[in-house]
Structures are given as C-alpha cells and as structure tokens.
N, CA, C and O atoms as a GROMACS GRO file, in nm:
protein
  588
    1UNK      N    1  -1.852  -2.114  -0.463
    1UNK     CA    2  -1.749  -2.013  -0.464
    1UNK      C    3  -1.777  -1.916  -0.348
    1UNK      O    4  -1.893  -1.878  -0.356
    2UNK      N    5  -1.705  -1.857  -0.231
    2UNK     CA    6  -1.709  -1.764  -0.127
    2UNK      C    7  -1.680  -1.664  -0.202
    2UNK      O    8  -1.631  -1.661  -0.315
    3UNK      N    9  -1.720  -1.563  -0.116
    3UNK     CA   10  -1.737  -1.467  -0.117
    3UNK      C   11  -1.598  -1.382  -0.172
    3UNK      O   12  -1.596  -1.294  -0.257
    4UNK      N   13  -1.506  -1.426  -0.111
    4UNK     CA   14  -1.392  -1.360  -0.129
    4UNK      C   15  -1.319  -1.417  -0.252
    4UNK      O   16  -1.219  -1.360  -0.296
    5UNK      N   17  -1.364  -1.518  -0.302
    5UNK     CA   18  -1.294  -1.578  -0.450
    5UNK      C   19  -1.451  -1.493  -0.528
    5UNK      O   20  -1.411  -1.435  -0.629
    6UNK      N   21  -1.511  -1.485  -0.521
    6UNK     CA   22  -1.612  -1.378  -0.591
    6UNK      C   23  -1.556  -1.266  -0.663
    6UNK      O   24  -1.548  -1.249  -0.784
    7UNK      N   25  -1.502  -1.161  -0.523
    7UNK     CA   26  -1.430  -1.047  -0.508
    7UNK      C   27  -1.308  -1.053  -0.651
    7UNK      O   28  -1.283  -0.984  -0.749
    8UNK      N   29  -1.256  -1.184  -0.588
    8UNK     CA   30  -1.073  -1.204  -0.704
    8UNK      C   31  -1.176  -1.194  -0.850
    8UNK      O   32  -1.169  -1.098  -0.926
    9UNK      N   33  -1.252  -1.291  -0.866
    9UNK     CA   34  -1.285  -1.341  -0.950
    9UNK      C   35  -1.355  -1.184  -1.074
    9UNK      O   36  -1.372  -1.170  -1.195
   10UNK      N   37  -1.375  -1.095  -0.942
   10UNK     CA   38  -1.486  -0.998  -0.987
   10UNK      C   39  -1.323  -0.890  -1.046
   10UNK      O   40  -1.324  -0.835  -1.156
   11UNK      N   41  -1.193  -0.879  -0.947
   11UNK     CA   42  -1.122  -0.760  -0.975
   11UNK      C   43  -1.048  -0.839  -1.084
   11UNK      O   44  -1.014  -0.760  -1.173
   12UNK      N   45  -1.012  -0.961  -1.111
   12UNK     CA   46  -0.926  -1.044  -1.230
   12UNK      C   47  -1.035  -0.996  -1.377
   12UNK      O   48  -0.974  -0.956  -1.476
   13UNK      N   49  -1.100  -0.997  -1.380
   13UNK     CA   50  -1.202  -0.965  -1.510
   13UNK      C   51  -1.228  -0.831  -1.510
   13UNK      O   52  -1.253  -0.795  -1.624
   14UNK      N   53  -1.233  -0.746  -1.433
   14UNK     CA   54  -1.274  -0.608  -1.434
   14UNK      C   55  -1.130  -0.511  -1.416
   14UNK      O   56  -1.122  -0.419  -1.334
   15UNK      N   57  -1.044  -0.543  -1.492
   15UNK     CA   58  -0.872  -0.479  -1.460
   15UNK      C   59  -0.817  -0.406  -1.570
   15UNK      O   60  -0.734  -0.460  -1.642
   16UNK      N   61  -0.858  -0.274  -1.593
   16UNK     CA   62  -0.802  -0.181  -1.686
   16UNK      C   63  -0.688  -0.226  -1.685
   16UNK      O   64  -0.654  -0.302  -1.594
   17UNK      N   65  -0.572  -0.178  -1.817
   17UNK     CA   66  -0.468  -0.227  -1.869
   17UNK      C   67  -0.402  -0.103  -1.791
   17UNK      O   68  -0.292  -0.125  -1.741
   18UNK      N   69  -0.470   0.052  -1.775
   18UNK     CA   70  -0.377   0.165  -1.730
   18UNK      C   71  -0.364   0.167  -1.601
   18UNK      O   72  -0.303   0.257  -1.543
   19UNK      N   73  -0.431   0.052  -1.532
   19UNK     CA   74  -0.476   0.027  -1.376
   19UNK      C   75  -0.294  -0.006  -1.363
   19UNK      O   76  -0.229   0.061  -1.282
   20UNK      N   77  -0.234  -0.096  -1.435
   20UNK     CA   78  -0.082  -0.132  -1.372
   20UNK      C   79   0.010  -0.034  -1.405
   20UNK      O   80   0.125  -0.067  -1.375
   21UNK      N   81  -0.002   0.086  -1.463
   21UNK     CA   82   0.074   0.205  -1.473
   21UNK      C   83   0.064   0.264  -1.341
   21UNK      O   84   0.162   0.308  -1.280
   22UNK      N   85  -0.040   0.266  -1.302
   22UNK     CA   86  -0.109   0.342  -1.168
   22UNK      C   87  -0.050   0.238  -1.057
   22UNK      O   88  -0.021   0.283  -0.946
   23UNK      N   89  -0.034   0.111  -1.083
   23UNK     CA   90  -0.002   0.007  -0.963
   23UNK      C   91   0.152   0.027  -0.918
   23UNK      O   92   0.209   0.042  -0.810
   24UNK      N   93   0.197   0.020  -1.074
   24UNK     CA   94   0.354   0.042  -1.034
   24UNK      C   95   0.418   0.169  -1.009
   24UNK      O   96   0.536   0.174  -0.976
   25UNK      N   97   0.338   0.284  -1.024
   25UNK     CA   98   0.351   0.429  -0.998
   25UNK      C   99   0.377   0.441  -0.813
   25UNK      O  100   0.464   0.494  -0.744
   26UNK      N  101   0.237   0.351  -0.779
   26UNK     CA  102   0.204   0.330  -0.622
   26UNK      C  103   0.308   0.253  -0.583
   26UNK      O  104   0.379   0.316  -0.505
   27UNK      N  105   0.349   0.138  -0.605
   27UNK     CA  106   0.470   0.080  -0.514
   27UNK      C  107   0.592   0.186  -0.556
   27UNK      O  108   0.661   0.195  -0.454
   28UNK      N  109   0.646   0.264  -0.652
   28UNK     CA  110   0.758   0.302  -0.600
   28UNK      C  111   0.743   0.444  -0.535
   28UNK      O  112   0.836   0.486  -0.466
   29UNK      N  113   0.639   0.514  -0.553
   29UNK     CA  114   0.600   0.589  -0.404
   29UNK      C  115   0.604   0.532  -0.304
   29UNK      O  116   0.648   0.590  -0.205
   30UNK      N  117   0.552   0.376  -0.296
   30UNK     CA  118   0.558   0.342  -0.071
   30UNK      C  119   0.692   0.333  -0.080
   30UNK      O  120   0.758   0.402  -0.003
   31UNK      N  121   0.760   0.247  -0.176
   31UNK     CA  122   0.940   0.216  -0.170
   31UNK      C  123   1.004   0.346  -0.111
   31UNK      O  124   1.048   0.366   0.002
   32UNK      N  125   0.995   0.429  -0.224
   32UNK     CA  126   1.061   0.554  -0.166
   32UNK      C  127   1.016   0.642  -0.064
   32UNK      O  128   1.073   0.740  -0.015
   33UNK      N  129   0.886   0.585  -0.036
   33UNK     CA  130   0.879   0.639   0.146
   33UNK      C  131   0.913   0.576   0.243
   33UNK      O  132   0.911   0.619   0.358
   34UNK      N  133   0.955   0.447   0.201
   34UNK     CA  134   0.982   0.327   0.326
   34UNK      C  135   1.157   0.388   0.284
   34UNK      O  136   1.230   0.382   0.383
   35UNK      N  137   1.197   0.420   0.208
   35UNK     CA  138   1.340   0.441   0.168
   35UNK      C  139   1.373   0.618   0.259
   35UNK      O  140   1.485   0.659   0.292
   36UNK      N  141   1.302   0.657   0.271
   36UNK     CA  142   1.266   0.826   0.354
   36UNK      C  143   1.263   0.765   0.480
   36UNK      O  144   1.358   0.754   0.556
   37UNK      N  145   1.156   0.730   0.495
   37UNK     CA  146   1.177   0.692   0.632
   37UNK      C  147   1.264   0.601   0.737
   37UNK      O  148   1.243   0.588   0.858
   38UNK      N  149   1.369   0.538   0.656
   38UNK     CA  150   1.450   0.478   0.701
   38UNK      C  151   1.587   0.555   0.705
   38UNK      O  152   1.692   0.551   0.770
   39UNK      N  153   1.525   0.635   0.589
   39UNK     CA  154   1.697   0.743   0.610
   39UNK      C  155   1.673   0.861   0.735
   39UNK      O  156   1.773   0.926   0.766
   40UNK      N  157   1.570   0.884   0.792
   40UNK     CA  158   1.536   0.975   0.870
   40UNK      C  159   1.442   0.893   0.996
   40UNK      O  160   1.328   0.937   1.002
   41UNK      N  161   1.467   0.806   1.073
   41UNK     CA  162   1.401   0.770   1.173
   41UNK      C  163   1.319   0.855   1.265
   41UNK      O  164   1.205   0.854   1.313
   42UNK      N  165   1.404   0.912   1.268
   42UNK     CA  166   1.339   1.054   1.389
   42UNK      C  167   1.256   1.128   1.379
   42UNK      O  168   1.189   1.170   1.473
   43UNK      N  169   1.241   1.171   1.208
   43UNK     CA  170   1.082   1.236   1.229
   43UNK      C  171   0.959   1.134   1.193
   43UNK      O  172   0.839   1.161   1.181
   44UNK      N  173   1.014   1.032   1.180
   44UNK     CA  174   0.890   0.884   1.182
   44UNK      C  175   0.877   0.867   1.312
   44UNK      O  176   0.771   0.813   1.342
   45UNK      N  177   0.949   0.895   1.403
   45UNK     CA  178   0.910   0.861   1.556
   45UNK      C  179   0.856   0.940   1.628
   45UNK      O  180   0.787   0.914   1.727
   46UNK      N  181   0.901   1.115   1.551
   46UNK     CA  182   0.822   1.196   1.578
   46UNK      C  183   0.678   1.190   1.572
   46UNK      O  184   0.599   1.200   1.666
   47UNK      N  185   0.660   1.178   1.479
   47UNK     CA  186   0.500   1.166   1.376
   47UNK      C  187   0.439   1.069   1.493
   47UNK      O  188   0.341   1.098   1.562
   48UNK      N  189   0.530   0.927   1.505
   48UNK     CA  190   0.431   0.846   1.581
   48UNK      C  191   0.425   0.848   1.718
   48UNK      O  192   0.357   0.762   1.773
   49UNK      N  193   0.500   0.952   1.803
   49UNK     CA  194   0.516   0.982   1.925
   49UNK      C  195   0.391   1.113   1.975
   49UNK      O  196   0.360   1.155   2.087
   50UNK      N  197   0.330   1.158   1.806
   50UNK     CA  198   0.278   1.246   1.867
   50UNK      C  199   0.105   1.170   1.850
   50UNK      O  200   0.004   1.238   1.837
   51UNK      N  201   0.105   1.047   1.855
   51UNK     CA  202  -0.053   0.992   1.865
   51UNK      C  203   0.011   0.882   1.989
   51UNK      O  204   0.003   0.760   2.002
   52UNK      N  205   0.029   0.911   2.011
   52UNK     CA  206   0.087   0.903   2.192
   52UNK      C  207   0.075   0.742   2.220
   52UNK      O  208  -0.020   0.699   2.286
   53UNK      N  209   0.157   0.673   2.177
   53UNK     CA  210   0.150   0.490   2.170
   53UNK      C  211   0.291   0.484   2.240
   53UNK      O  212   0.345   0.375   2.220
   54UNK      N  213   0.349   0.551   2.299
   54UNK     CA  214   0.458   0.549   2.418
   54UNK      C  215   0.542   0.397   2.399
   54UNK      O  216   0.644   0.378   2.332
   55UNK      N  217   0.473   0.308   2.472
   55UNK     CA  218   0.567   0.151   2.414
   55UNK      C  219   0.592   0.100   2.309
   55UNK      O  220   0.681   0.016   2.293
   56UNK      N  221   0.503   0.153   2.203
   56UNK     CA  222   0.515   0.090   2.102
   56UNK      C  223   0.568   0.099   2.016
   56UNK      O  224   0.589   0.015   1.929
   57UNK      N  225   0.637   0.313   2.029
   57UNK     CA  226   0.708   0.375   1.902
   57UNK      C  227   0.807   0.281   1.846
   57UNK      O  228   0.763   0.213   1.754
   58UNK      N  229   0.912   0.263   1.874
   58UNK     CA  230   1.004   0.160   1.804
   58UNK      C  231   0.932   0.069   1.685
   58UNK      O  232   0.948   0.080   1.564
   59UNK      N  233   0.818  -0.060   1.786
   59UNK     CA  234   0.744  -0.146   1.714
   59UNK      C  235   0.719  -0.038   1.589
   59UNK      O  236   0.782  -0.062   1.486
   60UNK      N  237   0.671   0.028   1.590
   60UNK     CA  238   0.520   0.096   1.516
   60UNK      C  239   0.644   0.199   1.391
   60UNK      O  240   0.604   0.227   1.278
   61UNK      N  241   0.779   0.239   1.438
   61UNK     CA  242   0.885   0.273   1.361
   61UNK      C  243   0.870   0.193   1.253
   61UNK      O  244   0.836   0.220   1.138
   62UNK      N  245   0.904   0.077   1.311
   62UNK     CA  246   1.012  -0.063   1.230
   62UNK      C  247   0.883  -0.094   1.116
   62UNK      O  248   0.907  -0.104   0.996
   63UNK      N  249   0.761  -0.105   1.165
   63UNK     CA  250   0.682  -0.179   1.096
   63UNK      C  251   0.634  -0.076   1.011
   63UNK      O  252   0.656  -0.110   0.895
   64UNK      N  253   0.589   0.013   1.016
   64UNK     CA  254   0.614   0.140   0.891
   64UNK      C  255   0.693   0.100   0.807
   64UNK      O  256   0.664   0.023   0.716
   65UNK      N  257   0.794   0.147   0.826
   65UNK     CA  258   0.951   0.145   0.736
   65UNK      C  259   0.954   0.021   0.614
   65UNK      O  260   0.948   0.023   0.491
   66UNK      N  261   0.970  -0.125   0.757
   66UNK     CA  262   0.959  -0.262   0.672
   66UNK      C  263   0.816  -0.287   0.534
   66UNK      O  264   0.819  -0.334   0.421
   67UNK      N  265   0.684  -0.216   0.635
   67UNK     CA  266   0.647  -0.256   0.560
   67UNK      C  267   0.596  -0.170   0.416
   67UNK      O  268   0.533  -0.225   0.327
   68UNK      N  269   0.641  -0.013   0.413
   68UNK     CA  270   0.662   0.074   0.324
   68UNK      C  271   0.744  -0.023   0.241
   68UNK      O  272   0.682  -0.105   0.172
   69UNK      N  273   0.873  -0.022   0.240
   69UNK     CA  274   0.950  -0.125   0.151
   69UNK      C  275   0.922  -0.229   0.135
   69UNK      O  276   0.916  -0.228   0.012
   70UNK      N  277   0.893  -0.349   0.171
   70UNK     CA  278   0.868  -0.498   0.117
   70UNK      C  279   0.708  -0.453   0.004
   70UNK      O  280   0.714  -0.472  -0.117
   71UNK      N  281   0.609  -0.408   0.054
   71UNK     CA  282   0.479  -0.393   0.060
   71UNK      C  283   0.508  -0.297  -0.079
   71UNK      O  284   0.462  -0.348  -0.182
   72UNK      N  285   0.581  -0.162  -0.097
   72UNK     CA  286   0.590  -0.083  -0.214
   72UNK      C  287   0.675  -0.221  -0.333
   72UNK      O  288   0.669  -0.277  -0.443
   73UNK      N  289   0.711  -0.215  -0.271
   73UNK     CA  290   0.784  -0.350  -0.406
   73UNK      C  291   0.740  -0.431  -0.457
   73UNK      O  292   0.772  -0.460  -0.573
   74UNK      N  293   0.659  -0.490  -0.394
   74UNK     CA  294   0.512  -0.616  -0.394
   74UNK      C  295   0.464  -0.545  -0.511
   74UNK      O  296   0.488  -0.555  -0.632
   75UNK      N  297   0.372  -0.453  -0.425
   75UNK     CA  298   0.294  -0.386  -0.519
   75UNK      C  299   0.365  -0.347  -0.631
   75UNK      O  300   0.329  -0.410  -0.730
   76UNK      N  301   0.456  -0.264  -0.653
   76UNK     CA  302   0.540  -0.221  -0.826
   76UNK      C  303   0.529  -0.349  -0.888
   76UNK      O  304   0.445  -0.353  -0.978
   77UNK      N  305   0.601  -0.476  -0.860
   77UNK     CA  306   0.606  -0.562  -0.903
   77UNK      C  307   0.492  -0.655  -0.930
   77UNK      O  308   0.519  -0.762  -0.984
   78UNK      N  309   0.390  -0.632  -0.904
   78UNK     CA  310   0.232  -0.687  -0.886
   78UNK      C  311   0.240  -0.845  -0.804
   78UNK      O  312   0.173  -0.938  -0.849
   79UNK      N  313   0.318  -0.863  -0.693
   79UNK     CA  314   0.336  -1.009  -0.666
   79UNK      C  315   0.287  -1.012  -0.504
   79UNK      O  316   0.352  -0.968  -0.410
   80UNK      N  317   0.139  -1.084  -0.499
   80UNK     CA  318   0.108  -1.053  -0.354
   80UNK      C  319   0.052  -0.915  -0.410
   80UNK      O  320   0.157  -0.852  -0.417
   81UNK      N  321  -0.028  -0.846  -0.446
   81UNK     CA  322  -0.082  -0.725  -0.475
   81UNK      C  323  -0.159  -0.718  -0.354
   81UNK      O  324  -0.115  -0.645  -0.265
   82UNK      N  325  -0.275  -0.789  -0.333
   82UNK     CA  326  -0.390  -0.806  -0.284
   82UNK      C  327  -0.352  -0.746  -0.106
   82UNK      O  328  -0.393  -0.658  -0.030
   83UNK      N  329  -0.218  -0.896  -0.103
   83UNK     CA  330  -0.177  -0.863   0.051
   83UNK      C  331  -0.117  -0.763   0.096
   83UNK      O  332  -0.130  -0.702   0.202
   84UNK      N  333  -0.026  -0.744  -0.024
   84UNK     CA  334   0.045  -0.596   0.020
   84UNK      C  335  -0.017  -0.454   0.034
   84UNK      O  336   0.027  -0.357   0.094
   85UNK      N  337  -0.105  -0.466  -0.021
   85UNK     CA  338  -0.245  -0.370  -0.064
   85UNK      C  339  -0.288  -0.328   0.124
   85UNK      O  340  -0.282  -0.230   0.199
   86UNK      N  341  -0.330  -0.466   0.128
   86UNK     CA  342  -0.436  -0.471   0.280
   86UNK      C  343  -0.338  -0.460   0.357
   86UNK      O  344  -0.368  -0.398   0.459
   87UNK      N  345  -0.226  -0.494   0.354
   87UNK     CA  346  -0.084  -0.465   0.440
   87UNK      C  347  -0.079  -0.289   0.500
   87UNK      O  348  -0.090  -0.227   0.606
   88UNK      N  349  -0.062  -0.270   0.391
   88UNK     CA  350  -0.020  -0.156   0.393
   88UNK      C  351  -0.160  -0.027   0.446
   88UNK      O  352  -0.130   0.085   0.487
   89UNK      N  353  -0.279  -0.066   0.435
   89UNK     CA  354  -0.422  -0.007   0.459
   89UNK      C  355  -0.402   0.028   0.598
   89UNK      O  356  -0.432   0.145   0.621
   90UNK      N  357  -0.360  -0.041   0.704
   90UNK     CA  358  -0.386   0.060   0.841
   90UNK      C  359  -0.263   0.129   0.888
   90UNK      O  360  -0.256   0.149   1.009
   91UNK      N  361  -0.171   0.166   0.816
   91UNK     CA  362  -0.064   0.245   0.760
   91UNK      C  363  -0.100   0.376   0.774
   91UNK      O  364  -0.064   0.466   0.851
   92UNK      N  365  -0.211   0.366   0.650
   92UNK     CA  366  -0.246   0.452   0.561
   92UNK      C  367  -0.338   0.523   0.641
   92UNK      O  368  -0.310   0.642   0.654
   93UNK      N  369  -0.464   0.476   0.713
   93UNK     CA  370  -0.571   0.497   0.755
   93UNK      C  371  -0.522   0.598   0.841
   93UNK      O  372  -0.560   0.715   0.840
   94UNK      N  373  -0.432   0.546   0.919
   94UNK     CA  374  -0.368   0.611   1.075
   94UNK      C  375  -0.288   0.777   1.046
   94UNK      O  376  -0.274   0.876   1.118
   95UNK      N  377  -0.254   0.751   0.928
   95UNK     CA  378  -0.153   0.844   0.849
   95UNK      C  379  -0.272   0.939   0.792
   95UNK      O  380  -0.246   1.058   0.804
   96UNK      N  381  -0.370   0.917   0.745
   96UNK     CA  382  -0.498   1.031   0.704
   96UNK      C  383  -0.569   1.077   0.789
   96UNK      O  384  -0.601   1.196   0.790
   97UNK      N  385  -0.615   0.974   0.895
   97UNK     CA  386  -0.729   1.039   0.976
   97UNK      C  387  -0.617   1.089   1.116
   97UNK      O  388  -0.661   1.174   1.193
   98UNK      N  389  -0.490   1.038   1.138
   98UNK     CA  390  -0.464   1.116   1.289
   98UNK      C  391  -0.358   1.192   1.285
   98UNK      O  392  -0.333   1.288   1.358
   99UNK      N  393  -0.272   1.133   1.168
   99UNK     CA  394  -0.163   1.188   1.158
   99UNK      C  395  -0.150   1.356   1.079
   99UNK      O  396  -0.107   1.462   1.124
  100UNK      N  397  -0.212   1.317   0.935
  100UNK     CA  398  -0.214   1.438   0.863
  100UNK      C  399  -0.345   1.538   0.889
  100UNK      O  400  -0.333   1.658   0.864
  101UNK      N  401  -0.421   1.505   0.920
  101UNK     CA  402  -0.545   1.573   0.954
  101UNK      C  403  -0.508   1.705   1.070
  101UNK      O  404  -0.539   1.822   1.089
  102UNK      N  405  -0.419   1.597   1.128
  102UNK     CA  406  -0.377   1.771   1.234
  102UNK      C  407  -0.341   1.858   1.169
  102UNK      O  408  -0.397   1.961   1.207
  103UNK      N  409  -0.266   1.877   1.078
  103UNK     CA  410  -0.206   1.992   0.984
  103UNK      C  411  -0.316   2.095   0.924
  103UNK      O  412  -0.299   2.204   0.869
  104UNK      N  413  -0.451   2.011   0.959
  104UNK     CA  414  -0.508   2.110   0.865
  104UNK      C  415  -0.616   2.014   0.721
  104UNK      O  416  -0.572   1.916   0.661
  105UNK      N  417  -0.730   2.065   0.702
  105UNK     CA  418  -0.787   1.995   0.574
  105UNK      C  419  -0.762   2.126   0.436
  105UNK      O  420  -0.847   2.191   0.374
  106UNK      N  421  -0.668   2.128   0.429
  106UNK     CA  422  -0.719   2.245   0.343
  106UNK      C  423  -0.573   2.163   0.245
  106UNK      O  424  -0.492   2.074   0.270
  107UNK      N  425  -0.609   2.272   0.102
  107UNK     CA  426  -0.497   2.194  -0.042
  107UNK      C  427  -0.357   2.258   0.014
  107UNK      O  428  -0.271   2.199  -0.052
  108UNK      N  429  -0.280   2.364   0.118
  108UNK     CA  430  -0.183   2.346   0.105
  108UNK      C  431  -0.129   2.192   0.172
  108UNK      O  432  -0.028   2.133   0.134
  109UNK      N  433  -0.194   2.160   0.248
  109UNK     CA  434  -0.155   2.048   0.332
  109UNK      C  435  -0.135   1.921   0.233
  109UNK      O  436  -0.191   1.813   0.254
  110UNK      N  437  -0.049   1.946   0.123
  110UNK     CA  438   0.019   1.806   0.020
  110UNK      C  439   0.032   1.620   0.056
  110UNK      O  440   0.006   1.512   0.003
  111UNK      N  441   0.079   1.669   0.161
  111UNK     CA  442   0.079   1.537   0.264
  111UNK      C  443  -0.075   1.477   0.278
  111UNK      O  444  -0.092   1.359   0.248
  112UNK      N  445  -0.160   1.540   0.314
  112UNK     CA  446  -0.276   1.489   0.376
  112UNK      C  447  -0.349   1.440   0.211
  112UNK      O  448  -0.429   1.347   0.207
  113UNK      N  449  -0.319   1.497   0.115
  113UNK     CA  450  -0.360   1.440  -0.008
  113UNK      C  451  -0.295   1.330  -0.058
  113UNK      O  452  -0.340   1.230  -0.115
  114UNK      N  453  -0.178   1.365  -0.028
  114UNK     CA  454  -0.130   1.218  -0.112
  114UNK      C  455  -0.130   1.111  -0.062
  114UNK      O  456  -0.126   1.008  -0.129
  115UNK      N  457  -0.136   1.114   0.096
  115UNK     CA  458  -0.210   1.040   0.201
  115UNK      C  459  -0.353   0.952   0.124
  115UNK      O  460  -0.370   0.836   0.084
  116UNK      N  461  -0.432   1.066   0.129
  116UNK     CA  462  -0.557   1.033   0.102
  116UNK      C  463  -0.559   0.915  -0.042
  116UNK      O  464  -0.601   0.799  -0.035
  117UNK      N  465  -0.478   1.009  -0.218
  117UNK     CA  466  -0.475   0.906  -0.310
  117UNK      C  467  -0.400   0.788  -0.262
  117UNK      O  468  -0.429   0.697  -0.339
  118UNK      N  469  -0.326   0.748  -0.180
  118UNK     CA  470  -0.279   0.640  -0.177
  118UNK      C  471  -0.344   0.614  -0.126
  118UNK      O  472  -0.394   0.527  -0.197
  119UNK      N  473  -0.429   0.618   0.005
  119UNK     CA  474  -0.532   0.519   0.113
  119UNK      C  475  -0.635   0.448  -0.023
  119UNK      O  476  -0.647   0.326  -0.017
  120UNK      N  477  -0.706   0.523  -0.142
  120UNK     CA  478  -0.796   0.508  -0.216
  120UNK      C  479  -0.735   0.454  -0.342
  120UNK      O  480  -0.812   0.437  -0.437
  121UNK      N  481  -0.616   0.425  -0.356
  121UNK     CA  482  -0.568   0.340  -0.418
  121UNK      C  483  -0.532   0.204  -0.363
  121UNK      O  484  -0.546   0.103  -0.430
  122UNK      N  485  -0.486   0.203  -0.238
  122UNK     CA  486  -0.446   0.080  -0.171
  122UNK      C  487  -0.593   0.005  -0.162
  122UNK      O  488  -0.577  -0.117  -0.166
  123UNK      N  489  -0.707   0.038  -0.153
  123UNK     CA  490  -0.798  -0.004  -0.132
  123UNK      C  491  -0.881  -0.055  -0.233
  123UNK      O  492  -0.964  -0.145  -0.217
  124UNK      N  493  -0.849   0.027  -0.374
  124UNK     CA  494  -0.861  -0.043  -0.497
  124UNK      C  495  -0.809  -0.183  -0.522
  124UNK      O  496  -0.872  -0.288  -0.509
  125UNK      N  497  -0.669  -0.164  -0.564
  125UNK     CA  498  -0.597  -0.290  -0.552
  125UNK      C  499  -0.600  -0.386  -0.463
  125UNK      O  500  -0.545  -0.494  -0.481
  126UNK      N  501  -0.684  -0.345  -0.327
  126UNK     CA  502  -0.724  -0.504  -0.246
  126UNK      C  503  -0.817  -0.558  -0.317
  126UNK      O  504  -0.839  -0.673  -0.281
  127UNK      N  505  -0.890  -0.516  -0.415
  127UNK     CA  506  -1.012  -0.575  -0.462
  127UNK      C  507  -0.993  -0.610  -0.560
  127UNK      O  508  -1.040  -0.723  -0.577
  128UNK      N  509  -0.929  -0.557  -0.672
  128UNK     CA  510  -0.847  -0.569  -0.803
  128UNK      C  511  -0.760  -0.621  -0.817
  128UNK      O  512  -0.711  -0.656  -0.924
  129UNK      N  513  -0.730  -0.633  -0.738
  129UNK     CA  514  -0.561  -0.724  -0.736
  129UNK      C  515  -0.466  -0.650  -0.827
  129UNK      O  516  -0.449  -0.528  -0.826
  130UNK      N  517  -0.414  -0.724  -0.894
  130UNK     CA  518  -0.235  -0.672  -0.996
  130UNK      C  519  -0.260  -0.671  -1.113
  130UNK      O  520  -0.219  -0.562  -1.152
  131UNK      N  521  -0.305  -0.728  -1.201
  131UNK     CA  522  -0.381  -0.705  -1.332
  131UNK      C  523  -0.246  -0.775  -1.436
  131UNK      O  524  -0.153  -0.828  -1.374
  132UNK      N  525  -0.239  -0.771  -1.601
  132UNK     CA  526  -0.204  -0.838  -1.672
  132UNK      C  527  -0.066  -0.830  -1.674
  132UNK      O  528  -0.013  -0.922  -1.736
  133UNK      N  529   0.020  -0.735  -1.618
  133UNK     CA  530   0.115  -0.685  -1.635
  133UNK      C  531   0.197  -0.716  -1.487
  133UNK      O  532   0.250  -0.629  -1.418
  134UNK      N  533   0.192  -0.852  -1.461
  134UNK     CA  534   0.241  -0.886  -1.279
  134UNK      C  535   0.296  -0.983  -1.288
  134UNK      O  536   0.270  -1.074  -1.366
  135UNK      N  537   0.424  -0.977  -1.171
  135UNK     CA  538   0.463  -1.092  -1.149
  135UNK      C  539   0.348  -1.230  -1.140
  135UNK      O  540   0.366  -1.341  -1.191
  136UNK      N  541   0.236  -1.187  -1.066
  136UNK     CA  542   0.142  -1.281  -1.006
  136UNK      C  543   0.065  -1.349  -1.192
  136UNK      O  544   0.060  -1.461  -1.243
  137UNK      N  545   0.032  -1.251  -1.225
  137UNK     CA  546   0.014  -1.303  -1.403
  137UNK      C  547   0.111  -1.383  -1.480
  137UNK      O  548   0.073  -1.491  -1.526
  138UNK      N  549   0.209  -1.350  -1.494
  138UNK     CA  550   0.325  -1.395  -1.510
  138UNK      C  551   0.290  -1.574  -1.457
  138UNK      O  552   0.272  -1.681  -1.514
  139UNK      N  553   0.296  -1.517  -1.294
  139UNK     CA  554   0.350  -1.737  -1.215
  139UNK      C  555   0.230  -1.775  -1.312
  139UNK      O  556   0.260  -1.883  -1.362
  140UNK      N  557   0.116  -1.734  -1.356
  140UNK     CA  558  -0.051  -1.799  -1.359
  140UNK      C  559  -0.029  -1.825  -1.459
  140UNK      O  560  -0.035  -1.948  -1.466
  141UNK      N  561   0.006  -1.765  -1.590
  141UNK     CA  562   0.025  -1.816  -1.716
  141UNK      C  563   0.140  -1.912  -1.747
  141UNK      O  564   0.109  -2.006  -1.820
  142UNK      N  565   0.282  -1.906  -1.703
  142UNK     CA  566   0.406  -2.030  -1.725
  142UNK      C  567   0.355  -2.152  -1.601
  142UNK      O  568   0.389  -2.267  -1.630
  143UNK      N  569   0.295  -2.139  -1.499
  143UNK     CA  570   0.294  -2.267  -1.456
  143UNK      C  571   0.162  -2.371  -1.455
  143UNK      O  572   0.050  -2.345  -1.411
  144UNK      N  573   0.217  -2.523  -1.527
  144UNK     CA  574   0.200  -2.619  -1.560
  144UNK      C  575   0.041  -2.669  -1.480
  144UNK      O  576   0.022  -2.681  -1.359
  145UNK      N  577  -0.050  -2.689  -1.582
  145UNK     CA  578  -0.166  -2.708  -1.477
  145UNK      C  579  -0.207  -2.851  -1.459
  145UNK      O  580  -0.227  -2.925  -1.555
  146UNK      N  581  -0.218  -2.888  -1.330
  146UNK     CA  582  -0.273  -3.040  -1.259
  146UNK      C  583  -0.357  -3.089  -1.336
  146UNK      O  584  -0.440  -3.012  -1.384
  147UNK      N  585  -0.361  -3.213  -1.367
  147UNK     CA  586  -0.483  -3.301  -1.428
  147UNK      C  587  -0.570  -3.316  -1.264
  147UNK      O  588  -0.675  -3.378  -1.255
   0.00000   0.00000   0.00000
C-alpha cells in the first residue's frame, strides 16, 4: 500500500460524522464566492493586479472564479473532495499570505480570517476526504463489486 492510499485509508476511518456539516458549510461558501466573484470581475482583477502578474490577470481571473464554483460544489456535494480540496489550496494560500495580509493581521481584518479557516479546512479535507454523507460514499456503497 503507498503512501498516499495510507493517507485515504487513514482520513476514510478517522471521519467525524460533524466533519460533513463543516464540508458542506465549506463548499457553499467557495460557491458563493466563485458566485461574487463572477458577479463583480473587477475587484477580482483588482485584488490580482495588485500582486503584480500583469499577463496573467485574465488567466488567474477565470481560474479563481471557475474554480471557486466547480471546486465549492464538489466539495458541498462530497464528490472529488480530496481534488477539489487540493484544487482549490493555492487559491487559498495566495489569498492569506499576499493578498489579505496587506490589510493588516489584526481581528478587524474579517477577510484575512476567513481566508485563513478556509485555507485550514481545505487542507483537512485533502487528507480526510468527504466522509459518510457524499456523493463519493454514496458511488462506493451502490456500485457492484468485481469478482
């Protein structure tokens, strides 16, 4: 067994039942930020114009946005947890340490916290995966197993 079926093997057995309250709490927070940020482009281009990636804003727009939405839905829905999880991690990273950090470390700065619980949640659920209450549970238990 590798290392990384270890990991599954270790977050599939070790998966609080209140862990998928918390899972599906997290995808429709990214949804409705991938749903924000698509209704408001401009201060997403802002944000990413000011860590100064000049060619790439558009790219670096789109792939936010897309993957706020596909990735928050995944996750609500627990299907692909794992990937959408790690998907969504240098998102997150970029968004705590360059983005919100300018504002300031201190508790009015809301953003830079909820930043933060989601980076430390997304990073849970790469290891934990989706737990009993998932689409991905769901395919594992109705489909038919190989002799």
């Amino acid at each position: 067994m590798s290392t990384l079926e270890q990991i599954e093997h270790w977050g599939d057995t070790h998966h609080p039942a209140w862990l998928d309250i918390v899972r599906i709490f997290l995808g429709v927070l990214l949804f409705m930020k991938g749903v924000s940020f698509i209704g408001d482009t401009t201060y997403l281009a802002t944000l990413i114009q000011g860590l100064h990636f000049n060619a790439w804003t558009v790219v670096a727009v789109h792939y936010v946005a897309f993957a706020h939405l596909v990735g928050g839905l995944m996750i609500m829905l627990g299907c692909l947890t794992r990937t959408a999880s790690i998907a969504q991690l240098p998102i997150m990273i970029v968004a705590v340490f360059f983005t919100n950090l300018r504002n300031g470390f201190s508790y009015l700065n809301s953003e830079l916290w909820l930043s933060v619980f989601v980076l430390i949640m997304l990073m849970v659920f790469s290891v934990i995966g989706s737990g009993g209450f998932s689409f991905d549970e769901f395919v594992k238990r109705n489909t038919p197993k190989r002799n």
